[in-house]
Each structure stands twice: as structure tokens, then as C-alpha cells.
C-alpha positions in Angstrom: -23.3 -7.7 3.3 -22.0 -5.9 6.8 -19.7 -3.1 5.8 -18.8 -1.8 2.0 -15.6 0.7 1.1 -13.6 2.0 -2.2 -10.3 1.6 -3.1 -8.9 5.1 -3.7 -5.1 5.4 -3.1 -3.9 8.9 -1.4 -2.0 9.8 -4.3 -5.0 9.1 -6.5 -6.9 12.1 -4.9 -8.1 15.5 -6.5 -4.9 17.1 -5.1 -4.1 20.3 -7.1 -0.2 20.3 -6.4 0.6 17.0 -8.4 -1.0 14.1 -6.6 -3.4 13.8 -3.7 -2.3 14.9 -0.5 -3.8 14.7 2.9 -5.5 18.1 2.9 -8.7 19.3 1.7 -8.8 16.3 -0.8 -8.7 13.7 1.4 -11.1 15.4 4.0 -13.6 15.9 1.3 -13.8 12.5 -0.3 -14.2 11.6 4.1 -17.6 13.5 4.0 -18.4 11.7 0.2 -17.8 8.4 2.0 -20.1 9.5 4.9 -22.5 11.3 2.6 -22.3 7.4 0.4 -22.9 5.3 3.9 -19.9 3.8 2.9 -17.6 2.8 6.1 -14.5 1.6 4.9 -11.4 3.6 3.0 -8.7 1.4 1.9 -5.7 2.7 0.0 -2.3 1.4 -0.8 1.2 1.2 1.1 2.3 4.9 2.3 6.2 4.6 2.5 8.2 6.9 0.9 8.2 5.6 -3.1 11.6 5.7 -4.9 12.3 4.9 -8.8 9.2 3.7 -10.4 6.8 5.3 -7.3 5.4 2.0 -6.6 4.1 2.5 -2.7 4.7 -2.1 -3.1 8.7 -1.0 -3.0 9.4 1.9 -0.5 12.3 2.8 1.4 10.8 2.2 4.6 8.5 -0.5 6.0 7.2 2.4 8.7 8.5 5.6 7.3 5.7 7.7 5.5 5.6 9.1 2.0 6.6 13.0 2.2 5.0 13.5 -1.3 1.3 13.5 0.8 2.0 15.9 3.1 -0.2 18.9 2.0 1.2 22.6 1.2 -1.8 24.3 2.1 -1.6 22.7 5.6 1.9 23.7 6.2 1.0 27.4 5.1 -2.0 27.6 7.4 0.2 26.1 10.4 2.6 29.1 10.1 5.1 26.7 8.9 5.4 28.3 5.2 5.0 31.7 3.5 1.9 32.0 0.8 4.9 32.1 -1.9 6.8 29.0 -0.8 3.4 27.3 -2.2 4.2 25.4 -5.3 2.3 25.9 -8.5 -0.9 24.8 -9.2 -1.2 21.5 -11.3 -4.7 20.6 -13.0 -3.6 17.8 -15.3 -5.3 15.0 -12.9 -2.1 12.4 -13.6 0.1 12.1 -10.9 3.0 14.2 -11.3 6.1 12.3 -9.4 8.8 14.4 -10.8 7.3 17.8 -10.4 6.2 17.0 -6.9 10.0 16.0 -5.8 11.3 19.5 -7.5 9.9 21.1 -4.8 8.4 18.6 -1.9 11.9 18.9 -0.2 13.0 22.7 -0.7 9.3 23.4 1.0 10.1 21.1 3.8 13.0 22.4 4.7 11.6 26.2 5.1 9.1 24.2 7.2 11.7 22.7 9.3 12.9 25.9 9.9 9.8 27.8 11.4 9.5 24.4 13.7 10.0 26.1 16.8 6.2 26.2 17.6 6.3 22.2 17.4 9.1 21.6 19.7 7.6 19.5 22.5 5.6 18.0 20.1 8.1 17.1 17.9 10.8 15.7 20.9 7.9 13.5 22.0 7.2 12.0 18.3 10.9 11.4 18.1 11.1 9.0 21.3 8.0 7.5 20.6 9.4 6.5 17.1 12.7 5.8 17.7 12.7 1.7 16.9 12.8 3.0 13.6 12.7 6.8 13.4 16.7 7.4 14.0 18.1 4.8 11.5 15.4 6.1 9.1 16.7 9.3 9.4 20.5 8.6 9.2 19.5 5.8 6.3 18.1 9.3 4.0 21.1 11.5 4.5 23.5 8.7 3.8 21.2 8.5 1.0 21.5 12.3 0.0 24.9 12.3 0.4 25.8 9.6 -1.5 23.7 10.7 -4.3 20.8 8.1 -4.2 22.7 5.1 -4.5 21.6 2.8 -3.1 22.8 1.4 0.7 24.7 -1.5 -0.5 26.7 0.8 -2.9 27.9 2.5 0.1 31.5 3.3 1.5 32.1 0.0 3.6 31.8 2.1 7.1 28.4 3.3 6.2 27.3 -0.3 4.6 28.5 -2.4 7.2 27.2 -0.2 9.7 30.8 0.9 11.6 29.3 2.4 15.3 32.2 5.4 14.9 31.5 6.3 11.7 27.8 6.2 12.3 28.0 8.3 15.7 30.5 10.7 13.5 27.7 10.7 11.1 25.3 11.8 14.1 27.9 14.5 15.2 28.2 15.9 11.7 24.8 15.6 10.3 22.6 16.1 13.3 20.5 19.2 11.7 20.2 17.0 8.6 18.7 14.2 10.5 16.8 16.3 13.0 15.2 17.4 9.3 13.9 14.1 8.3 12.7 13.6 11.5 10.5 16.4 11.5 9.4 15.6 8.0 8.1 12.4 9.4 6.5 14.0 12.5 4.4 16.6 10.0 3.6 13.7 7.4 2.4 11.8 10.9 0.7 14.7 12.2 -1.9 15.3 9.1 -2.1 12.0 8.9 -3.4 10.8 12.4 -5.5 14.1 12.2 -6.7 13.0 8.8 -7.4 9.7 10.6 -9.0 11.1 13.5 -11.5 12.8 11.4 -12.6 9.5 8.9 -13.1 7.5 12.6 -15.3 10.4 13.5 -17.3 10.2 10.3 -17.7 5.9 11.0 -15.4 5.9 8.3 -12.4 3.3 9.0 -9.2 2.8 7.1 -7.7 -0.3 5.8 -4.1 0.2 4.8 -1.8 -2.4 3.1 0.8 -3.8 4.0 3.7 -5.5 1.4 4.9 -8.8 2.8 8.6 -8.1 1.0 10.7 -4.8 2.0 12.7 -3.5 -0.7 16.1 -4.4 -0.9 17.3 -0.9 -1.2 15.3 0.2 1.8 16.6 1.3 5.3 15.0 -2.0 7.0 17.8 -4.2 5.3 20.6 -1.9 6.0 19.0 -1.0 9.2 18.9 -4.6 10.8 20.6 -7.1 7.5 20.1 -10.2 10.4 16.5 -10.2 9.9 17.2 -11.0 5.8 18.9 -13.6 3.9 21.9 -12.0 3.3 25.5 -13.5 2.5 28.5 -11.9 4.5 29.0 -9.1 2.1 25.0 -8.2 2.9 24.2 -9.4 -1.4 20.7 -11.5 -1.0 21.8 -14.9 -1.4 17.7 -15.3 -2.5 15.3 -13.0 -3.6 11.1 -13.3 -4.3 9.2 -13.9 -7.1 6.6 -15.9 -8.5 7.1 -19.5 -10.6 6.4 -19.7 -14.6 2.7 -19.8 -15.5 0.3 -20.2 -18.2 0.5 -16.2 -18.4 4.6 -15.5 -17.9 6.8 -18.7 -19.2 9.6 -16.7 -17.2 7.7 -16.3 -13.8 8.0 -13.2 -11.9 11.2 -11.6 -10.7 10.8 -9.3 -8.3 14.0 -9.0 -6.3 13.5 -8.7 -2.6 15.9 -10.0 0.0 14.1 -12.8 1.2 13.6 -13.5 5.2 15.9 -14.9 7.5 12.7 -16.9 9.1 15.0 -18.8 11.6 16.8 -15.8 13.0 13.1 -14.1 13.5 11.6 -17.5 14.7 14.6 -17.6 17.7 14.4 -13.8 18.4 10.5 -14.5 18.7 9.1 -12.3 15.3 9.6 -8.9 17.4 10.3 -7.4 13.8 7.2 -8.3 12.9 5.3 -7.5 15.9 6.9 -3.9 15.8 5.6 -3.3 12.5 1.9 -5.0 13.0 1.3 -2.5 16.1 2.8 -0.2 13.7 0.3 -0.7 11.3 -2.1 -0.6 13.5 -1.3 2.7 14.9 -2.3 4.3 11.2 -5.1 2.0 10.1 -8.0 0.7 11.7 -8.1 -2.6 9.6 -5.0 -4.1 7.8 -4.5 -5.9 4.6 -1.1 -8.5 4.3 0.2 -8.5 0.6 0.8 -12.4 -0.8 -0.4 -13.6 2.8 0.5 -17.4 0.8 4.1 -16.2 1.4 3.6 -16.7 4.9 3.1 -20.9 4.4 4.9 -21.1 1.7 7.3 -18.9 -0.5 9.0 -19.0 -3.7 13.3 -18.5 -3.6 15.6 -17.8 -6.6 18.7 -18.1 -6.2 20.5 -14.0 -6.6 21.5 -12.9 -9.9 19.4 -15.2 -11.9 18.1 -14.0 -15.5 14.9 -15.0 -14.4 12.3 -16.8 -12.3 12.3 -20.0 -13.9 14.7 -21.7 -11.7 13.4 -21.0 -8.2 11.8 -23.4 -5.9 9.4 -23.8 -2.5 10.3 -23.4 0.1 8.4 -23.2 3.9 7.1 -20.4 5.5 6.9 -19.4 9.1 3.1 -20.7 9.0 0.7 -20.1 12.1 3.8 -19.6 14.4 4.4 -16.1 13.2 0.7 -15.1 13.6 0.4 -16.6 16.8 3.3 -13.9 18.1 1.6 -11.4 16.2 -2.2 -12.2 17.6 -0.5 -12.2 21.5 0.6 -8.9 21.3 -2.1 -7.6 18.7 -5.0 -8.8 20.1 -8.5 -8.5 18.1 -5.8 -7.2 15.2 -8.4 -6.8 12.3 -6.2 -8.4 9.2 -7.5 -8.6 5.7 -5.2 -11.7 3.9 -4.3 -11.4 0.6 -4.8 -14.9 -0.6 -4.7 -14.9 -4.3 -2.6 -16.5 -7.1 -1.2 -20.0 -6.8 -2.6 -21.7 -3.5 -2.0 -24.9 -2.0 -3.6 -27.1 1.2 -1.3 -25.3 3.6 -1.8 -21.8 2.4 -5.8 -22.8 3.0 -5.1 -23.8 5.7 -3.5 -21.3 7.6 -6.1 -18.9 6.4 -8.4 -21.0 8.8 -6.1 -21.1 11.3 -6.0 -17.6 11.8 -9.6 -16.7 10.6 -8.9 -13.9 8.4 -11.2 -13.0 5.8 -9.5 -13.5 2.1 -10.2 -12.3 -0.5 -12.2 -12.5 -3.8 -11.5 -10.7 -7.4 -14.9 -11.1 -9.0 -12.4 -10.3 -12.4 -10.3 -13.8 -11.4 -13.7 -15.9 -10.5 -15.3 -16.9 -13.8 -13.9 -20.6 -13.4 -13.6 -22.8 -16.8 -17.3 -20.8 -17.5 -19.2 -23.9 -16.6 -18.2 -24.1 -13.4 -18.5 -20.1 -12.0 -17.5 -19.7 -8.5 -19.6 -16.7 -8.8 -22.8 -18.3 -9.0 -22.5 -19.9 -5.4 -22.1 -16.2 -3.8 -20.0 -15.5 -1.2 -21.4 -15.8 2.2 -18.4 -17.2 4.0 -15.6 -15.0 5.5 -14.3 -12.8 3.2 -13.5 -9.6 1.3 -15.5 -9.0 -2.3 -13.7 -6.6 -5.1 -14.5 -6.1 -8.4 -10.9 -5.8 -9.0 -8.1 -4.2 -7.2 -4.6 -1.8 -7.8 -3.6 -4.7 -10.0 -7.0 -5.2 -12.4 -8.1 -3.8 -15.6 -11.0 -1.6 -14.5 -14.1 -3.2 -14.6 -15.5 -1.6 -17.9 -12.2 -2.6 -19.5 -12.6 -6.0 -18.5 -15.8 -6.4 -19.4 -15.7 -5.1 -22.9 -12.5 -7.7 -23.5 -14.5 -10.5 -22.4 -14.7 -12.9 -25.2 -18.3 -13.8 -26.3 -18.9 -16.9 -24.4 -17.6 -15.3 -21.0 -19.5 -12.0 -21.7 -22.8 -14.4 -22.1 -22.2 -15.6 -18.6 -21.4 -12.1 -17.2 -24.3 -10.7 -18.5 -26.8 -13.5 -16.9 -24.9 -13.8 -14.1 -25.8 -10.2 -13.0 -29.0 -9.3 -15.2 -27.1 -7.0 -18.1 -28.7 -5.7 -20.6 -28.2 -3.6 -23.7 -29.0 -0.3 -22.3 -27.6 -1.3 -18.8 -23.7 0.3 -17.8 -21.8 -2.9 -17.9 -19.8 -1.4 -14.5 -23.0 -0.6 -12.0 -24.6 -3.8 -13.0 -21.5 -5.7 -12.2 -21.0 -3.5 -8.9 -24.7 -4.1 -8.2 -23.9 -7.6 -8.2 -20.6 -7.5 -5.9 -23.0 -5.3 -3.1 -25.3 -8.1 -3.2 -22.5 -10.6 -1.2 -23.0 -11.4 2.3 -19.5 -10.9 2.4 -17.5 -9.1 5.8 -16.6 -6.3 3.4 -17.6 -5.8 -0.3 -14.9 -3.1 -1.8 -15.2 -1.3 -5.5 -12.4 0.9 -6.9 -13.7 4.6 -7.3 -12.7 3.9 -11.2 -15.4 1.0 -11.1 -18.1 3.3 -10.1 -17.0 5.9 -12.6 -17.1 3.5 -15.5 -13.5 4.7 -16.5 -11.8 2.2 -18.7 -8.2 1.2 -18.5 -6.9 4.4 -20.9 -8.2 6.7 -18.0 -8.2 4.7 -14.6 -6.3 1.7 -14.6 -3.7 2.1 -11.7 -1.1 -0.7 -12.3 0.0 -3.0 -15.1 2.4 -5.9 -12.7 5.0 -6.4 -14.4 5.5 -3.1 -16.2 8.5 -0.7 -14.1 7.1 2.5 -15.5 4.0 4.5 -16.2 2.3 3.0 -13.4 0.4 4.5 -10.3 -0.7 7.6 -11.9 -4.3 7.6 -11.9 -5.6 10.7 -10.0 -9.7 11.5 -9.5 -11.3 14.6 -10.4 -13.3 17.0 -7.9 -16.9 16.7 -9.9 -16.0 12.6 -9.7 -17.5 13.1 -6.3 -21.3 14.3 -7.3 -24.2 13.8 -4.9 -25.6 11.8 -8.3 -23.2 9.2 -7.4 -23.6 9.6 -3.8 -27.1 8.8 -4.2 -26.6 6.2 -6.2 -24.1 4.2 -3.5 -26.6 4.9 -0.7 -29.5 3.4 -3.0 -27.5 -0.3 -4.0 -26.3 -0.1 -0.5 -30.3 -0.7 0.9 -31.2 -2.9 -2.0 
């Protein structure tokens, strides 16, 4: 094994304001990583979430989610008086509809002691502007129009009319200048935050959704790049066929690609938001890389999944753009679910490391991937944002599986189920090896479990507690990590 990490979202952090932020949270689970050895951070998309929270549907393929800027930050900057801080929250579940009572009032006091953060703040502007400036115009349309969403619009602000939109500019420009500067302070403690884990040796892998939501300003911004009909409705949307564990598939609604639009203007959407990427992360994970051979359409409107069909991805072509102007890009590919020859085989072509879910690996029971060990190159979990938490998973094992568990990594009675299994994953001579902080904890699926797919509410609310960081666990990493 070369490098290990855990998977800790930002919002899952011990942040005392109604999620984790990127304050003192985030900078003291930084020194529990270096404390641990452990060299790699990965968390979940960071666009701004809208109904449901879930970072896999954001309004923005680059914009970042205001709900992680931290208050104390913005009072020690000058930007905020001590009682513009909101309350404090100790109920360690993530708190979405408290936090947006008060995330944007707060901001806006900010926005209005910014004078300090002019030059900065001008020079963040033009450096973002391929996507700052529609962002921006994209949220007060938003506001105005009382969160509807984009295609619900007044024609001359859904089709994009140049007058109304320079009126818009004219008329709203202190409203837009505010979202700008929300982005530049959300950017700010970020790359600092960033700045501080590469100092550490502590790198971040972030995650990257291969679908933008449909309601997000990257379809209204640029419609071309999607599969839209002329009055910008998807004319196909994503999803997943009918399996042996959903008769009706997977409907998950996102404007498909317009891949022969992006193949003739030579991916550059795509290449914006790889160096993107790359400008807030240190290593990258691609969501449903198999969506890049091959991808599932169904027709818009349908009641379900069942009547969609394959259809071909861009393939090695689009990586090939992406690999010339992101050279040594370090990409994690996503490469579960339902794979076929071509999906396998633009893995090779590209050389990315997949990835393996020691929850999905247990074969028919008499043939265990497992018991090979993975040696080739790829990424080990013991589950991810998607999983039952390892305990959970264990202790629903039914008793012929939990037989080949147990001898598979050494359990016994007395033994905790979780650090056996985790003792197990370390043991790989994988590129990474990465363990969900809920797996070390030994938190079952009541208290831990991040997302049931699937399920459009109650999800992502998992937060850690401060004394979830002990030096006894600490100890413990450091100790598997030499064995």
C-alpha cells in the first residue's frame, strides 16, 4: 500500500454552526490526518446544494457551496461584528435549513465591510470570469424569481436575450458584485484551507459528478453543450437500466450531453472544468467514469427508467483533450455498477486507477474477488458516500457470507467486526486504500450512514463529533498503517 486517506465530507465536520465549515474544524481534523500519517483527504462535490442538499446535484459545476464558509473567519477578518455570529448548534446532524436562515443575511454584512479586499477581490473576478459572471447573474435571476428554477423563467431571461441580460447587469450590479464576492471569500478559506493540508503532506481528492443538474447555471449558462430541444426541455435525461435490485431502473434526470457539439468545439467545456478541478484539489475523482464509453438515455418525461437504451460515449477522445492540457492530471475513475469490454477498456487506455468497494466484492461466495488482493492499479474502500457503514453491513451479512468475512480477515468473537475489516483493506498494495471516518468509528447506519441512493430526503447529514478525533484512534491508524 503507497498512500491511505478517509472519506470525511466538509459538511460532515465538527462545525458548531450547523455543518462543518472550513474553519477550525477542518484545520483540526488536517493536524489528526498528519498526527494519523494519513496523506490523503477526500470529500464530496462542493457546489452550492439546492433541494435535497445533495453536493451530486448543485447549481454550479465550479461555483462553491456558501454554506462552508466559516463565521468565525469572517469575524476575525473584520468582515463581521461578534453579534452577527449565528447561534451555536451542538446537535452533530447537519442542519441545512437553519444554516440558510442566516448563511446569506451574514454574507451580505460581509459584503459590505469588503473594502479591505478590493484588489483582491477585482483580481478573483477576472481570473473567474469563464464562469464567475453568469454564475452570478444565474443566482439573482434565481432570487428574484423566487427559486424557480431557470427554465421556469420569463422567456428573455431563459432564452438568454443580450438586452435584457445587459439591463439585468445595469440594474442588479450590486446584487451580482455580492455573489461574486461570496465566491471569492468561499475561495479564499478554501485555497488557504488547502494551502495548509499540502503543507501538512496531506493532499485532497475532490469529486467530481459526471452529470450537471438540470436546474443549474451551466445549462442555462451555455444550453449548446446539452441535449436540449429548441424550447431548452432535455430531449434525454440519465439514469441507470432495471436491475436485479430496482425493476424500474434509476431515474435521475439530468440533461444529457450534446457529445457532438463538444467533440467539434474540441471538449473546451470540459477542459475548463478539469483545470478547474485541479485548481482546488490535488487528486480528482470522475463520478460513473462508465458514462464516459458508454451511457444510458431515456427518453424526457418518462415514468421511469425502464425504457431507456445505450447509447456511445465520447470514449478515449475526450480524455485525450483533457490529458493535453492537464498533463500528469491525477484522476481517480469511478468505475462501478454495470461494466462492459469498452468501459474496461478505456480504463486502460487512460491508466486511471478504479476503484474497489470491498462491501460490492464478495462474488457468488465461492468465488471472492477479495481473496486474490488487489495489487493492480487502483483505489481500495471499505465503502463509500453511498454504503451502509461497514459495522452495518457486516452485522446484515447473512450467515454463509459472514463465514467468509470472518476468515477472510481473521474475525473473531471478541474482535470489532469494523477494525478487522479495515485492517484487512490497509493490507492492499493498492495506489490508495481509503476508509470512511464512520468505518473507523464503528458507527452503524442509525448514526453514520451518509446517503441511501435513491431516497430524495434525509440524506447527507452525518456530522463527526470533536472527541471522534482522540489520539487513541490516532494511534491506532499510525499502528495498521506499519503493519
Amino acid at each position: 500500500m503507497k498512500e491511505s486517506g478517509i472519506l470525511l465530507h466538509i459538511s460532515s465536520l465538527p462545525g458548531k454552526y450547523g455543518c462543518g465549515t472550513m474553519g477550525k474544524c477542518a484545520y483540526d481534523f488536517v493536524d489528526f490526518l498528519a498526527k494519523s500519517k494519513v496523506t490523503l483527504w477526500q470529500i464530496l462535490p462542493v457546489g452550492p446544494t439546492s433541494y435535497g442538499d445533495s453536493p451530486y446535484s448543485a447549481l454550479s459545476a465550479f461555483a462553491f457551496n456558501p454554506y462552508f464558509i466559516d463565521p468565525d473567519m469572517l469575524y476575525q477578518d473584520g468582515l463581521i461584528e461578534k453579534s452577527d455570529l449565528p447561534p451555536l448548534r451542538n446537535t452533530y446532524r447537519c442542519e441545512y435549513e437553519n444554516i440558510h436562515s442566516y448563511i446569506f443575511i451574514m454574507l451580505h454584512k460581509a459584503f459590505l465591510n469588503r473594502e479591505k479586499y478590493t484588489i483582491e477581490l477585482e483580481e478573483f473576478i477576472k481570473n473567474e470570469d469563464y464562469w464567475l459572471d453568469d454564475y452570478a447573474m444565474y443566482m439573482v435571476l434565481k432570487d428574484e424569481q423566487e427559486g424557480k428554477p431557470w427554465y421556469e423563467w420569463y422567456n428573455d431571461f431563459k432564452y438568454r436575450n443580450p438586452s435584457s441580460l445587459e439591463w439585468l447587469k445595469r440594474e442588479y450590479s450590486e446584487k451580482i458584485l455580492e455573489y461574486k464576492f461570496i465566491q471569492f471569500i468561499a475561495f479564499k478559506q478554501w485555497m488557504n484551507l488547502k494551502k495548509y493540508a499540502n503543507k501538512k503532506h496531506v493532499k485532497i481528492i475532490g469529486d467530481m459528478p459526471i452529470y450537471c443538474a438540470y436546474d443549474s447555471a451551466d445549462v442555462w449558462m451555455q444550453p449548446i453543450q446539452f441535449e436540449l430541444a429548441d424550447n431548452l426541455e432535455p430531449k434525454n435525461v440519465a439514469g441507470c437500466p432495471p436491475d436485479y435490485f430496482n425493476s424500474d431502473g434509476q431515474l435521475w434526470g439530468n440533461p444529457l450531453y450534446n457529445w457532438d457539439y463538444m467533440k467539434r468545439d474540441k471538449y473546451s467545456w470540459w477542459i475548463k472544468r478539469v483545470k478547474h478541478s485541479f485548481k482546488l484539489f490535488d487528486v480528482l475523482r470522475i463520478d460513473h467514469f462508465r458514462g464516459f464509453a458508454g451511457y444510458y438515455s431515456i427518453p424526457y418525461g418518462s415514468p421511469n427508467a425502464r425504457c431507456g437504451k445505450w447509447r456511445k460515449g465520447p470514449g478515449y477522445a475526450l480524455f485525450k483533450a483533457i490529458n493535453k492540457e492537464c498533463p500528469n492530471a491525477n484522476i481517480i475513475a469511478e468505475n462501478l455498477g454495470f461494466l462492459t469490454p469498452d468501459v474496461n477498456k478505456l480504463l486502460k487506455d487512460c491508466n486511471y486507477p478504479g476503484m474497489n468497494i470491498f462491501q460490492f466484492e464478495l462474488g457468488d461466495l465461492k468465488h471472492v474477488p477479495l481473496k486474490k488482493g488487489y495489487k493492480e492499479n487502483n483505489v481500495f474502500y471499505t465503502g463509500t458516500h453511498d454504503n451502509q457503514t461497514i459495522m452495518s453491513f457486516y452485522y446484515e451479512l447473512k450467515p454463509e457470507a459472514k463465514k467468509v468475512v470472518d476468515k477472510l480477515c481473521d474475525i473473531k468473537f471478541k474482535d470489532r467486526p469494523n477494525l478487522k475489516i479495515i485492517e484487512f483493506a490497509m493490507k492492499q498494495n493498492s495506489k490508495y486504500v481509503i476508509i470512511p471516518l464512520q468505518d473507523y468509528l464503528g458507527l452503524t447506519d442509525f448514526d453514520g450512514r451518509m446517503n441511501i441512493p435513491s431516497t430524495p430526503t434525509g440524506n447527507w447529514r452525518y456530522m463527526a463529533k470533536p472527541d471522534d478525533f482522540s489520539k487513541e484512534l490516532s494511534d491506532y491508524i499510525k499502528e495498521i498503517k506499519r503493519s
